[in-house]
C-alpha positions as a Markdown table, in Angstrom:
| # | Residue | x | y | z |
|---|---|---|---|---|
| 1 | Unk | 115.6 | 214.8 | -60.3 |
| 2 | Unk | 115.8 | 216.6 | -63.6 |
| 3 | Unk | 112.4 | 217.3 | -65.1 |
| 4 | Unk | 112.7 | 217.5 | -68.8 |
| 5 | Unk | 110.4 | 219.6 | -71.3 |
| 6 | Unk | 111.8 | 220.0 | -74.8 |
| 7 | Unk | 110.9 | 222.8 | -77.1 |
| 8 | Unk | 110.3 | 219.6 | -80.0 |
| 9 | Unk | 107.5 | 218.3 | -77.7 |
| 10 | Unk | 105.9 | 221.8 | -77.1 |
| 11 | Unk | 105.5 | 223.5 | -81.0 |
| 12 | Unk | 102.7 | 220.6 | -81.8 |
| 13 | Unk | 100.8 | 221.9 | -79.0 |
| 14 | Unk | 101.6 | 225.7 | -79.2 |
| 15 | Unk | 100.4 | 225.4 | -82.9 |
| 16 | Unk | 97.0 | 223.5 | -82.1 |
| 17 | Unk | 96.2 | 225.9 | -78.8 |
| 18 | Unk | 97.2 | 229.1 | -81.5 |
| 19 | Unk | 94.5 | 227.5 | -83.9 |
| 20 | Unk | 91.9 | 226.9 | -81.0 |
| 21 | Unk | 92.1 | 230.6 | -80.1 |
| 22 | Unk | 92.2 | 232.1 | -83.6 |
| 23 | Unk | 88.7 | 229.8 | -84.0 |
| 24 | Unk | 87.5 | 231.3 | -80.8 |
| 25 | Unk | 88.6 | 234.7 | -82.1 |
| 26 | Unk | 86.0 | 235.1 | -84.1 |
| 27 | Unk | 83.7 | 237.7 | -83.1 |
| 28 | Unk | 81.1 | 234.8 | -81.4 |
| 29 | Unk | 79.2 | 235.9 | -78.1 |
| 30 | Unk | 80.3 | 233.4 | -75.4 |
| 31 | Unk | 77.5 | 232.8 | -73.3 |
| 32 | Unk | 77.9 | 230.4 | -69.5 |
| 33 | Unk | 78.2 | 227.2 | -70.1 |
| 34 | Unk | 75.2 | 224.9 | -68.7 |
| 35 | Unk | 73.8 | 221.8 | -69.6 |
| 36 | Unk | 71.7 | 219.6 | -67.0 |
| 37 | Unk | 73.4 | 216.6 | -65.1 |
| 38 | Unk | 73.9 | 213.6 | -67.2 |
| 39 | Unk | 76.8 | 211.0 | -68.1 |
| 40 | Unk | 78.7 | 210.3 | -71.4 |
| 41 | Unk | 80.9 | 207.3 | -72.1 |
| 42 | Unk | 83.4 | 207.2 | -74.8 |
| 43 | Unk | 86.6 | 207.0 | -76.4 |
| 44 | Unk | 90.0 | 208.7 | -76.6 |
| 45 | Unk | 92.3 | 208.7 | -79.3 |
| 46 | Unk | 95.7 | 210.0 | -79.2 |
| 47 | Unk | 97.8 | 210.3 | -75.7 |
| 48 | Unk | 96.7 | 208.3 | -73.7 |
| 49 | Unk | 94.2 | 205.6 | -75.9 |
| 50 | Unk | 91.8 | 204.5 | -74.2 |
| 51 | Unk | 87.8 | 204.6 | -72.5 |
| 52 | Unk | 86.4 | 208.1 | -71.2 |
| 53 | Unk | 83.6 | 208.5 | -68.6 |
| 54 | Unk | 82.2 | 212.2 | -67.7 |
| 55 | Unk | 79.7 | 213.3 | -65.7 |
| 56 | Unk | 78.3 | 216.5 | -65.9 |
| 57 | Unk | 77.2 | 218.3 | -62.6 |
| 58 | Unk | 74.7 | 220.2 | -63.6 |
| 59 | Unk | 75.5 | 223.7 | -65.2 |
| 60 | Unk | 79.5 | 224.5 | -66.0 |
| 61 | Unk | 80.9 | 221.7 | -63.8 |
| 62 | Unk | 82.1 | 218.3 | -64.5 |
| 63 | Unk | 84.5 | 215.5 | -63.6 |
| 64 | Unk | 86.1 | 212.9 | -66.0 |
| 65 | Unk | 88.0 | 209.5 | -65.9 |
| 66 | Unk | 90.4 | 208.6 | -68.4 |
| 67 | Unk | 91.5 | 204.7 | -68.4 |
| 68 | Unk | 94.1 | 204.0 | -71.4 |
| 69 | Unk | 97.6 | 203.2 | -72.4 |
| 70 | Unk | 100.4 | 205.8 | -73.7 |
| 71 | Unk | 102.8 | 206.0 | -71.8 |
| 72 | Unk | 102.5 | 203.2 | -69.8 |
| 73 | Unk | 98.7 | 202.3 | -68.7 |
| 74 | Unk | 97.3 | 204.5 | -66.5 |
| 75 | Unk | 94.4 | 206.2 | -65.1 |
| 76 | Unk | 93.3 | 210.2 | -64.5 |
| 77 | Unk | 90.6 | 212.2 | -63.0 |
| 78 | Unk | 89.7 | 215.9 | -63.7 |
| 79 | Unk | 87.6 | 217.8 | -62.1 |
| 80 | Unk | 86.3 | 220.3 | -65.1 |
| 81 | Unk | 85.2 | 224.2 | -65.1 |
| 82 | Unk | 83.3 | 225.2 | -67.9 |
| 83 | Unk | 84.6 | 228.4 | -68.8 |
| 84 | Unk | 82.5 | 229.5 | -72.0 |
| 85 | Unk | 80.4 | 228.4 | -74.4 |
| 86 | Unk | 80.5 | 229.2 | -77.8 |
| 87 | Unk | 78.1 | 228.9 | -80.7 |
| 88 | Unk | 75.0 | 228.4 | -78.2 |
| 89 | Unk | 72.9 | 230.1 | -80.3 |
| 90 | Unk | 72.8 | 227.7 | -83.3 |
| 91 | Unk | 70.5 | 225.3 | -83.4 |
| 92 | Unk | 72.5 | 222.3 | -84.4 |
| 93 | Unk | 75.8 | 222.5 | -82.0 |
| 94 | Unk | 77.4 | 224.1 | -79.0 |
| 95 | Unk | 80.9 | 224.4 | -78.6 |
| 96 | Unk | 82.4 | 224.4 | -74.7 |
| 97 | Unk | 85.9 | 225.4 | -73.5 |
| 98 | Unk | 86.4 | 224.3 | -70.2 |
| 99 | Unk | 89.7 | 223.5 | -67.8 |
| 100 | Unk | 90.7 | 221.5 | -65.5 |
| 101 | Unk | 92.9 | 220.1 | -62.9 |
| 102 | Unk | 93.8 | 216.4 | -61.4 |
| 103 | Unk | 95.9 | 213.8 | -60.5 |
| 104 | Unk | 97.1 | 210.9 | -63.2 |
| 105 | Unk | 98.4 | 207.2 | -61.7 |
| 106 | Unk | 99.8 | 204.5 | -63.3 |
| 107 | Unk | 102.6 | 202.2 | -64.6 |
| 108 | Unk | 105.4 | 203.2 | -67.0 |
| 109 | Unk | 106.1 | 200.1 | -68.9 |
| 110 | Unk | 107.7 | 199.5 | -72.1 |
| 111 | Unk | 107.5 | 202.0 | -74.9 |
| 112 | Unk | 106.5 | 205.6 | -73.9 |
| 113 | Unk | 107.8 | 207.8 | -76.6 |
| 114 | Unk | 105.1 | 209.7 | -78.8 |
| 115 | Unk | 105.2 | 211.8 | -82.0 |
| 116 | Unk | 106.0 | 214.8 | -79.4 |
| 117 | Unk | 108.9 | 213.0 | -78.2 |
| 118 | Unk | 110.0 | 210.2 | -80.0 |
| 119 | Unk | 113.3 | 208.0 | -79.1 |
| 120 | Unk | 112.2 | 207.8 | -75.3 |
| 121 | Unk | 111.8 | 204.7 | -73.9 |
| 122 | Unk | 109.8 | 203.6 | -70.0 |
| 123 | Unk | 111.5 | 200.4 | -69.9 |
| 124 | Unk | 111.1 | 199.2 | -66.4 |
| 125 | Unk | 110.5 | 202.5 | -64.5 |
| 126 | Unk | 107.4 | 201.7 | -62.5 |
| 127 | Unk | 104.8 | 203.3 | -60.7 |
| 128 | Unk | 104.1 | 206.9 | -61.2 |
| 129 | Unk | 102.0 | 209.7 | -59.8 |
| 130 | Unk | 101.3 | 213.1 | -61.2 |
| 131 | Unk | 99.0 | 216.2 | -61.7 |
| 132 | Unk | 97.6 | 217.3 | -64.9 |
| 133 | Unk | 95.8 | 220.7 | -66.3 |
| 134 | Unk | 93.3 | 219.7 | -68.6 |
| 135 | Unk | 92.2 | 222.6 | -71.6 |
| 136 | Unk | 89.8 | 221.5 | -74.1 |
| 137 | Unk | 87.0 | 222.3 | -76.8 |
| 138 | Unk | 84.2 | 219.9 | -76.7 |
| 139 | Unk | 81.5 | 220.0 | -79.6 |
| 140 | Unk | 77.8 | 219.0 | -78.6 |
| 141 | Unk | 75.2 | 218.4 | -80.6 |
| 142 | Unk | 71.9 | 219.1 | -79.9 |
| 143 | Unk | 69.8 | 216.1 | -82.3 |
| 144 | Unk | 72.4 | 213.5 | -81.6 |
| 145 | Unk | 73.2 | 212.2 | -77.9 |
| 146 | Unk | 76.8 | 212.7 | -78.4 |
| 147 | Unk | 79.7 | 215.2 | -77.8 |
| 148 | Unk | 83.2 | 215.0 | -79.5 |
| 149 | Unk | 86.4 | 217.4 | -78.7 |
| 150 | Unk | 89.7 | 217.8 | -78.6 |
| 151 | Unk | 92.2 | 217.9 | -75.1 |
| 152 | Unk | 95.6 | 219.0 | -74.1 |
| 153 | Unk | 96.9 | 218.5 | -70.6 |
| 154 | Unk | 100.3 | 219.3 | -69.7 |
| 155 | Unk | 101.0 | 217.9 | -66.5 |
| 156 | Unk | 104.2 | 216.3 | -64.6 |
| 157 | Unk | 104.1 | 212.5 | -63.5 |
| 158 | Unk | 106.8 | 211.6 | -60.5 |
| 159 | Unk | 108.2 | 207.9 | -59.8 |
| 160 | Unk | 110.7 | 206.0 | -57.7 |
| 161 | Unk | 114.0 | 207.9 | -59.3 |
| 162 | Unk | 112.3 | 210.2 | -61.7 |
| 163 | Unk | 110.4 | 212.7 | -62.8 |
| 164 | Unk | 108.9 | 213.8 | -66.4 |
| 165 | Unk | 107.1 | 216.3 | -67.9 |
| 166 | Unk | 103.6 | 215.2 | -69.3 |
| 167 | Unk | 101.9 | 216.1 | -72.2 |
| 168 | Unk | 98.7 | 214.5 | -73.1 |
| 169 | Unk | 96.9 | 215.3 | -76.5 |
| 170 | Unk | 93.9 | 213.2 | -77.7 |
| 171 | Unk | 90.7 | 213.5 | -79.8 |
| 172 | Unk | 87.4 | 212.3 | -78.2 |
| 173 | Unk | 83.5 | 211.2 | -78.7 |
| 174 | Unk | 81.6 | 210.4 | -75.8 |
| 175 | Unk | 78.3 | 209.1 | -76.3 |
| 176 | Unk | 75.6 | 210.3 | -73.9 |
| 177 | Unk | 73.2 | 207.9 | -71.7 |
């Protein structure tokens, strides 16, 4: 098994993760992140596309579900570490950085290139399994019951006579119940 990961498919994300720490650069005092238990539902728009769910534990914890198609459909579950949040003394908005890690399942079907790496096709190759690393910046705001961020998780997905690297990039809002 060769696992490929081409330089074309990593500048889009070295560029966004530069500009996420050149924001968080600024001279902002990070405080812990807490916020009480609760549950947002959502979207996810990018790669994968799809419906978010993500229950906070209660202080910097969380776990998530992602359901959504790109490449293939498939399903993944993080379990979350809040590892700073910024801007917690404004009054409007809070801004979290957190990682993660967890596994990804699902079926590669079809088209599965993306603007990262375009020309490469699924086609039949089945079933997969993998582990991602989720690193994101997620936006709350205090008047309004919802949260909105961005994610990347690099990862590696395995099947029946291959192996891949993973990169998933999306934009999400998840609205808080």
């Amino acid at each position: 098994m060769i696992i490929r990961f081409t330089i074309h498919k990593l500048a889009p994300v070295v560029l966004v993760v530069a500009l996420m720490f050149s924001i968080a650069a600024r001279p902002v005092r990070a405080a812990p992140v807490s916020h009480p238990s609760g549950l947002g539902i959502g979207l996810m728009l990018g790669d994968p596309t799809g419906l978010t769910l993500k229950q906070t534990l209660g202080g910097a914890n969380a776990w998530d579900l992602g359901v959504g198609i790109g490449p293939g459909v498939r399903l993944h579950a993080d379990y979350l570490w809040g590892l700073a949040q910024l801007l917690s003394n404004t009054s409007t908005l809070s801004l979290d950085i957190y990682l993660g890690v967890g596994p990804v399942l699902g079926i590669a079907r079809g088209w599965c290139g993306s603007s990262y790496n375009p020309g490469n096709a699924c086609g039949g190759r089945g079933a997969f399994v993998g582990v991602r690393v989720p690193f994101g910046l997620e936006a709350r705001l205090s008047r309004a019951p919802v949260t909105f961020g961005l994610e990347i998780a690099p990862g590696i997905w395995l099947g029946q006579n291959f192996s891949e690297s993973l990169l998933d990039v999306f934009l999400f809002v998840r609205f808080l119940l």
